[in-house]
Backbone and ligand atoms as CSV (ligand in chain L), in Angstrom:
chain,resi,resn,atom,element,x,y,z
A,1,UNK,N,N,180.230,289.389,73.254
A,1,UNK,CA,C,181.072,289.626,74.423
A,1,UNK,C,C,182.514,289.855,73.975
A,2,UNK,N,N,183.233,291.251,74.875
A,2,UNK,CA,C,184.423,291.165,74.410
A,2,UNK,C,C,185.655,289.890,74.407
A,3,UNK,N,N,185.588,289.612,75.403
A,3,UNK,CA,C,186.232,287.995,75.972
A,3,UNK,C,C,186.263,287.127,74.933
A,4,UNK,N,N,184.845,286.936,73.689
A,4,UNK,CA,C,184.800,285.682,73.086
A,4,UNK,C,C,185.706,286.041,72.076
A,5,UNK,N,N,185.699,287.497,71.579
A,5,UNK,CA,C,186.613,287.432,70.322
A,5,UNK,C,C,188.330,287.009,70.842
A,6,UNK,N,N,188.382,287.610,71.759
A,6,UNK,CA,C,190.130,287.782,71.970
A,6,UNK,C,C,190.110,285.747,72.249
A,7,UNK,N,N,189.154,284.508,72.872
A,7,UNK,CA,C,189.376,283.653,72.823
A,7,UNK,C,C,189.470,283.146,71.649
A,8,UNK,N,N,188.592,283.456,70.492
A,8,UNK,CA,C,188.450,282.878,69.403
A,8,UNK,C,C,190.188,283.535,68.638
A,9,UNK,N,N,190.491,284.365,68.785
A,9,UNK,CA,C,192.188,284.700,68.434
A,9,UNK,C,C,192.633,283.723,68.662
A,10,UNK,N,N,192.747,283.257,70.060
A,10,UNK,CA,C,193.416,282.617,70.863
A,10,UNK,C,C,193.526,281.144,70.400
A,11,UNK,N,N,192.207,280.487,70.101
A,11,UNK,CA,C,192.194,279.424,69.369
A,11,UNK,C,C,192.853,279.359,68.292
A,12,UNK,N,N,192.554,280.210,67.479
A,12,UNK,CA,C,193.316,280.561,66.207
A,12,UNK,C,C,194.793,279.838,66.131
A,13,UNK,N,N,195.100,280.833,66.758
A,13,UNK,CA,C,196.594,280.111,66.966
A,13,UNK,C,C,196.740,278.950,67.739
A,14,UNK,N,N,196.307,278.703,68.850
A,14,UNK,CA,C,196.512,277.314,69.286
A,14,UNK,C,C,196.202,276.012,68.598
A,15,UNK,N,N,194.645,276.128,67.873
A,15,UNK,CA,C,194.479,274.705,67.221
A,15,UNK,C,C,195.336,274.526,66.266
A,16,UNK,N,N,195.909,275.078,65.621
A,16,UNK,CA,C,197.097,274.417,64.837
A,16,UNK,C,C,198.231,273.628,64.949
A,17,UNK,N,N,198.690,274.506,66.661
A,17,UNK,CA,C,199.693,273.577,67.071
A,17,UNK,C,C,199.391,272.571,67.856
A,18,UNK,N,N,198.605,272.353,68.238
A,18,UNK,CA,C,197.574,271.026,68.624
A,18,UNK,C,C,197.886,270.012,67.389
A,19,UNK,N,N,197.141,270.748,66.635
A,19,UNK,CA,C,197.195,269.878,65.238
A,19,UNK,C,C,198.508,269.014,64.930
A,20,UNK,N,N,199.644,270.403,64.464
A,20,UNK,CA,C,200.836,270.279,63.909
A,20,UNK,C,C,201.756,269.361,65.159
A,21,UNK,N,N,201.252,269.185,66.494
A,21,UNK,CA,C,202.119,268.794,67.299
A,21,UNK,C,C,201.534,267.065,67.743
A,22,UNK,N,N,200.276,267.194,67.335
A,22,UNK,CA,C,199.190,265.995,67.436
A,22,UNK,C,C,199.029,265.558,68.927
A,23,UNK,N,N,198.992,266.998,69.430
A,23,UNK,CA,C,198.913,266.790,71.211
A,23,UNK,C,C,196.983,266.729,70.918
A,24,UNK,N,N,197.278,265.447,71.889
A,24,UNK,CA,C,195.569,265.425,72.093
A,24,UNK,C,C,194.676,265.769,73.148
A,25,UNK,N,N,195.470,266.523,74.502
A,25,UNK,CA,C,195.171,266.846,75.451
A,25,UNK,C,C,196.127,268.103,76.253
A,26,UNK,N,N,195.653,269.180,75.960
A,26,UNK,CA,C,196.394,270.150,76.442
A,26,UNK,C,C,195.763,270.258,77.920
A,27,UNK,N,N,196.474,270.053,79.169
A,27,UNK,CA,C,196.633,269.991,80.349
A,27,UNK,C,C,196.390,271.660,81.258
A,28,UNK,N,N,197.158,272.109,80.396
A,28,UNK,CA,C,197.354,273.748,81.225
A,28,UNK,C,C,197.860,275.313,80.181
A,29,UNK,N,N,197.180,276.510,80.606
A,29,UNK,CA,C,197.833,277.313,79.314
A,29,UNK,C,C,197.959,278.404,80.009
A,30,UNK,N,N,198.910,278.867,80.053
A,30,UNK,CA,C,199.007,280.047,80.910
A,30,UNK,C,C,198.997,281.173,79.754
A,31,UNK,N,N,198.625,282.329,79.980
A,31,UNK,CA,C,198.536,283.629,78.992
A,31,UNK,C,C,198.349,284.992,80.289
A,32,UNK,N,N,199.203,285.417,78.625
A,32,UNK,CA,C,199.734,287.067,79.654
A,32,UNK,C,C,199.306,288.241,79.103
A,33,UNK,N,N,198.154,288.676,79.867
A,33,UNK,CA,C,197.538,289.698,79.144
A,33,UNK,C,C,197.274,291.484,79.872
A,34,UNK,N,N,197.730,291.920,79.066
A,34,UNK,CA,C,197.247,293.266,79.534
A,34,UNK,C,C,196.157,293.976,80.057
A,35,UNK,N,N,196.831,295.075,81.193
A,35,UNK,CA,C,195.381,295.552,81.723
A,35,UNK,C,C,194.646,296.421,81.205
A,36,UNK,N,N,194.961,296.685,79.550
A,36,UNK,CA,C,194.750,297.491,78.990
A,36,UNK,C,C,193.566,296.929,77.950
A,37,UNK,N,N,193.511,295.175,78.144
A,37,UNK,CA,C,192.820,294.524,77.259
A,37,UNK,C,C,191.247,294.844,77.908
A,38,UNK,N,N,191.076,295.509,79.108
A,38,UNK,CA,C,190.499,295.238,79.858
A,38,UNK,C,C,189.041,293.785,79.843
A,39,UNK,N,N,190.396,292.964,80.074
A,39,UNK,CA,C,189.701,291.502,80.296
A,39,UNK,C,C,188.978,290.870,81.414
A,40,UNK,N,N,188.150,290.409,81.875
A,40,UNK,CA,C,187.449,289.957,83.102
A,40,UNK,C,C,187.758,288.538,82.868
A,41,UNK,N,N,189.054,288.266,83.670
A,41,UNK,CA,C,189.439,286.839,83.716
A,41,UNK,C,C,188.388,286.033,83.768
A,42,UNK,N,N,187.625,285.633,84.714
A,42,UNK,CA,C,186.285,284.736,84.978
A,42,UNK,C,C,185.938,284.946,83.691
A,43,UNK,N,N,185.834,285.831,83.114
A,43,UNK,CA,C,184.703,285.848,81.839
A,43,UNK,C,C,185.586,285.186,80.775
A,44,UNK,N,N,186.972,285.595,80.590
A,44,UNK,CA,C,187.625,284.682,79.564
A,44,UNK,C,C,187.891,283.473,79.339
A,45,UNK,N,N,188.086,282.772,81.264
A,45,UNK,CA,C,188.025,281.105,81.162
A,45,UNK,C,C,186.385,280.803,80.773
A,46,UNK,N,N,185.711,281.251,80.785
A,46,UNK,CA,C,184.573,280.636,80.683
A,46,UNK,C,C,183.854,280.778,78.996
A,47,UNK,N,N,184.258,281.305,78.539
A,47,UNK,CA,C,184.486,281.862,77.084
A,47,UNK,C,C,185.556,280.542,76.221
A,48,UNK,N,N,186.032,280.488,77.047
A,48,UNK,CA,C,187.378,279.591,76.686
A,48,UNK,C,C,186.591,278.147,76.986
A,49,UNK,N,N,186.562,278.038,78.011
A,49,UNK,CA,C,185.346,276.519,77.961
A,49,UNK,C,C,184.853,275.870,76.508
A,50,UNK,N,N,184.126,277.558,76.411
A,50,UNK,CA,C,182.769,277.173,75.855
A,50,UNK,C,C,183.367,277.108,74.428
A,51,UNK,N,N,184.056,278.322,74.442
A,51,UNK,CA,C,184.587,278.057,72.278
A,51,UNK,C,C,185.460,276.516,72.680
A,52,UNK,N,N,186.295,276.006,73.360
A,52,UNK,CA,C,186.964,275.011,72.800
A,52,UNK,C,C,186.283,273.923,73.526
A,53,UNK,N,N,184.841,273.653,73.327
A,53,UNK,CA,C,184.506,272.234,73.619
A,53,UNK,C,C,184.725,271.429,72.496
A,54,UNK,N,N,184.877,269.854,72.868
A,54,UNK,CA,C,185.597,269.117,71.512
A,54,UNK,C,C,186.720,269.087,70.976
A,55,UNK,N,N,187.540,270.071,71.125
A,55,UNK,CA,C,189.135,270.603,70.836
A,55,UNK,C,C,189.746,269.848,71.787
A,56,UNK,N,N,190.791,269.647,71.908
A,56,UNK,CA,C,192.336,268.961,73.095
A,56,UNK,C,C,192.353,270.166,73.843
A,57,UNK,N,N,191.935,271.271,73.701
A,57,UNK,CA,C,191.139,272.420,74.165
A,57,UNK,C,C,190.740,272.377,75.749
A,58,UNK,N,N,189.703,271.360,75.514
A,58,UNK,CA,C,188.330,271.442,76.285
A,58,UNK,C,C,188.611,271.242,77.345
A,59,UNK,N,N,189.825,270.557,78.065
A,59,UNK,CA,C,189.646,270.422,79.944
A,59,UNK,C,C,191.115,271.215,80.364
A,60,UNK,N,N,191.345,272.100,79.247
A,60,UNK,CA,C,192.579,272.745,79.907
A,60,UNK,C,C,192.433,273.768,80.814
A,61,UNK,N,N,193.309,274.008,82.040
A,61,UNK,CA,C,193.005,275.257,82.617
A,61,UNK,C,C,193.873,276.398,82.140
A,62,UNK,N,N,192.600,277.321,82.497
A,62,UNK,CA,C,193.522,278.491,81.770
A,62,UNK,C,C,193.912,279.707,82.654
A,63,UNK,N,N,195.237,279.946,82.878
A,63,UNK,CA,C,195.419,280.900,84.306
A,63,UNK,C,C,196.502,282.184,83.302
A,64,UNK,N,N,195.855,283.202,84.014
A,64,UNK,CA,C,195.846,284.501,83.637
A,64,UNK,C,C,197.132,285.149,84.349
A,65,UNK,N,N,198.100,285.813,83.409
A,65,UNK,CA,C,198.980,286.713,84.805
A,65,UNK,C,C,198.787,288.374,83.697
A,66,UNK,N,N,198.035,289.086,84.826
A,66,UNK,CA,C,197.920,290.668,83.979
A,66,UNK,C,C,198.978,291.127,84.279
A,67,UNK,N,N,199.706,291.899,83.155
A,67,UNK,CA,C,200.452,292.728,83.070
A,67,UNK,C,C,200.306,294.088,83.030
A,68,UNK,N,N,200.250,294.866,84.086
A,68,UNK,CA,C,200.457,296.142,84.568
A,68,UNK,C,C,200.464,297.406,83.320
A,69,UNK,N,N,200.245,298.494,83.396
A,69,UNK,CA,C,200.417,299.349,82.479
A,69,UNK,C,C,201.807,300.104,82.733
A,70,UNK,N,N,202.592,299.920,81.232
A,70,UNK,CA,C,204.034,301.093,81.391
A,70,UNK,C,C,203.794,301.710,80.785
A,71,UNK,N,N,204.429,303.207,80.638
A,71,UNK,CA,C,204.894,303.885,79.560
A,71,UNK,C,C,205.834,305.040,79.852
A,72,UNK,N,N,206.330,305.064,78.934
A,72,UNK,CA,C,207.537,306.031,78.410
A,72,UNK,C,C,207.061,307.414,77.773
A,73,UNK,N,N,208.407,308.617,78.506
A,73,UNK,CA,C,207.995,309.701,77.683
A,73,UNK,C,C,209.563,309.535,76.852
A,74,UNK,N,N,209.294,309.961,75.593
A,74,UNK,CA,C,209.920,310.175,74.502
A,74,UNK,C,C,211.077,311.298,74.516
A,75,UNK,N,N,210.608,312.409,75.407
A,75,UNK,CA,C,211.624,313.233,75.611
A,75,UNK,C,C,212.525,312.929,77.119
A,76,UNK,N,N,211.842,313.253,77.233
A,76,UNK,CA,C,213.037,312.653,79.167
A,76,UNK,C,C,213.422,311.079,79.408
A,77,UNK,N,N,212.681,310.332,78.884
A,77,UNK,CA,C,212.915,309.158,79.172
A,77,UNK,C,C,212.430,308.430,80.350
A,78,UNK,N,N,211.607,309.320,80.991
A,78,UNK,CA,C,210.961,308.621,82.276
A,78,UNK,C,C,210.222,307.342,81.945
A,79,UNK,N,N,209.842,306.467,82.594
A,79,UNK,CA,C,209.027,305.155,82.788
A,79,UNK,C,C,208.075,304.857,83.540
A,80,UNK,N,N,207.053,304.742,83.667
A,80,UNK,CA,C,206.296,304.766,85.158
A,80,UNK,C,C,205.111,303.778,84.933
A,81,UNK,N,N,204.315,303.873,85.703
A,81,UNK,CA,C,203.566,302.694,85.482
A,81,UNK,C,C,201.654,303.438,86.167
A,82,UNK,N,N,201.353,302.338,86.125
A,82,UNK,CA,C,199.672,302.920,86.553
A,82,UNK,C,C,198.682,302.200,86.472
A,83,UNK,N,N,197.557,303.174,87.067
A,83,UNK,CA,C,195.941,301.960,86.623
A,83,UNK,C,C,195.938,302.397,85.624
A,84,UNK,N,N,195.678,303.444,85.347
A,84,UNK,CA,C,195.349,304.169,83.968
A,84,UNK,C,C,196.342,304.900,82.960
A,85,UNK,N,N,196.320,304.573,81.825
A,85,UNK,CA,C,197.466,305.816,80.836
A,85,UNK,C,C,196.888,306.817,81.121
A,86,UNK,N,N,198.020,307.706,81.391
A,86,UNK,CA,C,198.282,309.003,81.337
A,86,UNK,C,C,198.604,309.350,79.585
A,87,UNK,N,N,198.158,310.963,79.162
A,87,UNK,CA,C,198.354,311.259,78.133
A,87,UNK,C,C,199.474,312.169,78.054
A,88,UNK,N,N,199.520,312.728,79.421
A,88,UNK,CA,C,200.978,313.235,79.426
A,88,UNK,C,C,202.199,312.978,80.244
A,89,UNK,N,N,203.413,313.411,79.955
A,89,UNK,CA,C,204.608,313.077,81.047
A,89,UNK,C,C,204.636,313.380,82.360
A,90,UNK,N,N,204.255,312.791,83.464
A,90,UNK,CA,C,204.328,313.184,85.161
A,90,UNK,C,C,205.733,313.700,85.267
A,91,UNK,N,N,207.212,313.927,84.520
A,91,UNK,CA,C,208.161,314.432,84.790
A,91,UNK,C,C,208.362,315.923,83.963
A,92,UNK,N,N,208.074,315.501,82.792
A,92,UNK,CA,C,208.348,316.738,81.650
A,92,UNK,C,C,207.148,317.176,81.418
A,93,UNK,N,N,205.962,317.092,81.482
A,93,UNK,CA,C,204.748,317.450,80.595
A,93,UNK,C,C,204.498,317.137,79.181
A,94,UNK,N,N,205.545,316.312,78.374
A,94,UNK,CA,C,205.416,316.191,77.360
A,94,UNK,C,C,204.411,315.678,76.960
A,95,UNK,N,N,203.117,315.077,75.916
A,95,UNK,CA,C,202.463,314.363,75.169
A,95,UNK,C,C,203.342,313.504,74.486
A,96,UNK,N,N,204.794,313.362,74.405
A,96,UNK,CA,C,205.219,312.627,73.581
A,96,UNK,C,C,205.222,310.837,74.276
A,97,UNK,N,N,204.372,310.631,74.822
A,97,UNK,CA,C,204.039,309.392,75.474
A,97,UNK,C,C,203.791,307.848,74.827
A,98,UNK,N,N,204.870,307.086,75.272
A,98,UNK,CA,C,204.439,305.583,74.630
A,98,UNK,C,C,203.804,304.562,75.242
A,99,UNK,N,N,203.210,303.909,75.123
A,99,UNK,CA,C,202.760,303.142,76.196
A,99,UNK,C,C,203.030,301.610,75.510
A,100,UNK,N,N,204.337,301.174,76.568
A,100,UNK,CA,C,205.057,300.354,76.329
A,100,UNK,C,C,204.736,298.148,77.037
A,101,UNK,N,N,203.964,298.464,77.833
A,101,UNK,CA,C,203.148,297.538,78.386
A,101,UNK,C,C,201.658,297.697,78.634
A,102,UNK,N,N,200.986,296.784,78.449
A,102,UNK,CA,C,199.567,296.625,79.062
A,102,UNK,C,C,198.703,296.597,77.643
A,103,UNK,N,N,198.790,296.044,76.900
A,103,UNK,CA,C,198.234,295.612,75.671
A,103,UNK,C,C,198.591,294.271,74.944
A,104,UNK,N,N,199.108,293.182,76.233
A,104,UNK,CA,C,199.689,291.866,76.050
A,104,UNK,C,C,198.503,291.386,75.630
A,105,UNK,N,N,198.456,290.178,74.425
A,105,UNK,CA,C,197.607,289.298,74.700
A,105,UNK,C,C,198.407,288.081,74.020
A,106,UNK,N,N,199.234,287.328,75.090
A,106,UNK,CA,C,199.913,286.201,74.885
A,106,UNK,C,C,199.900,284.882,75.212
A,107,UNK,N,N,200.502,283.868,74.562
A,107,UNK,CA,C,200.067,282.775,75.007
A,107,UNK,C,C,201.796,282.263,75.671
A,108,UNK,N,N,201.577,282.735,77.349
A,108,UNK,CA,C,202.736,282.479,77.914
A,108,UNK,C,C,203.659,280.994,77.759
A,109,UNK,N,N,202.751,280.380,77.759
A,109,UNK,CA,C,203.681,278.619,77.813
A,109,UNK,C,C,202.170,277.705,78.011
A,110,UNK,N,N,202.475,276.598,77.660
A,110,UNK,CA,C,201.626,275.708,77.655
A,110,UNK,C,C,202.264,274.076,78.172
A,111,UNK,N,N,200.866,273.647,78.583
A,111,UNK,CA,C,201.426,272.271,79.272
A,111,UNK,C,C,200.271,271.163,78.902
A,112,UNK,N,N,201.311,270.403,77.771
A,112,UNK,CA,C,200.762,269.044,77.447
A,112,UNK,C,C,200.538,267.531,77.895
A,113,UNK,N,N,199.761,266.656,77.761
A,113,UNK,CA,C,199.807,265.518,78.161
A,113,UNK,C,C,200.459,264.773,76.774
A,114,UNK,N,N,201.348,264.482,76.610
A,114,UNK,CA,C,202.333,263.654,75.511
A,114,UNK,C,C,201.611,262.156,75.720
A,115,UNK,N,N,201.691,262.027,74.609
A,115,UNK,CA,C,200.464,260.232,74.533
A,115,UNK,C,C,201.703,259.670,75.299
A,116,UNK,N,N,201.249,258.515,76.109
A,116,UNK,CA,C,201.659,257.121,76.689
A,116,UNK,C,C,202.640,258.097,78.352
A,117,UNK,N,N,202.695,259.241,78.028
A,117,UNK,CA,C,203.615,259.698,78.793
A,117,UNK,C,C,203.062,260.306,80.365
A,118,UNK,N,N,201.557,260.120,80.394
A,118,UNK,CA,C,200.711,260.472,81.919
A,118,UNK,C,C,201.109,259.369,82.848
A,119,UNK,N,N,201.713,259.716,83.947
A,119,UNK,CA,C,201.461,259.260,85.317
A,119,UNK,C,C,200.014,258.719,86.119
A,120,UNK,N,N,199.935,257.872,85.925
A,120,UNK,CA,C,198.755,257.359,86.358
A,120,UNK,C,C,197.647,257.172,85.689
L,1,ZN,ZN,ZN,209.035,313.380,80.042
């Protein structure tokens, strides 16, 4: 499944700072991903479950904000946005096209439970 690799990335980088931070319960993880990843949220928390059972991982929620597709033409400088990339400029016709958003796959901020430090 596409979902499991981009989670197993995802771990990648997170269990370390788990590790390095000796948080033993990560609470909440927000990540910002492109619509270009074409990700099926449902399918990634549940992917995410499943690779980080046992990890400080395992009861975090994980909430998604997609980021939209941009891009730029190179000659005019236009910006525009979309469901889909375009291969050429909607102002100039150029091909000289960048596509400047929608290939996020980030780990926006995260929210820990700090030992002795839970409310209740
Ligand atoms: Zn242009």
């Amino acid at each position: 499944m596409h979902e499991m690799s981009l989670v197993e990335a995802l771990l990648d980088s997170l269990l370390p700072l788990c590790a390095e931070n000796k948080w033993e319960k990560v609470d909440r993880i927000h990540l910002r991903i492109g619509s270009l990843r074409q990700v099926i949220p449902e399918a990634l928390v549940f992917c995410f479950q499943t690779a980080s059972s046992g990890t400080p991982l395992a009861e975090a929620a994980v909430e998604i904000t997609e980021i939209g597709i941009r891009q730029k033409c190179d000659q005019c400088g236009l910006e525009w946005g979309g469901e889909i990339p375009l291969g050429r400029c909607p102002g100039c016709g150029s091909i000289e096209v960048a596509t400047t958003a929608g290939f996020e796959l980030e780990i926006d901020s995260l929210e820990v439970f700090e030992n002795g430090n839970e409310a209740g």
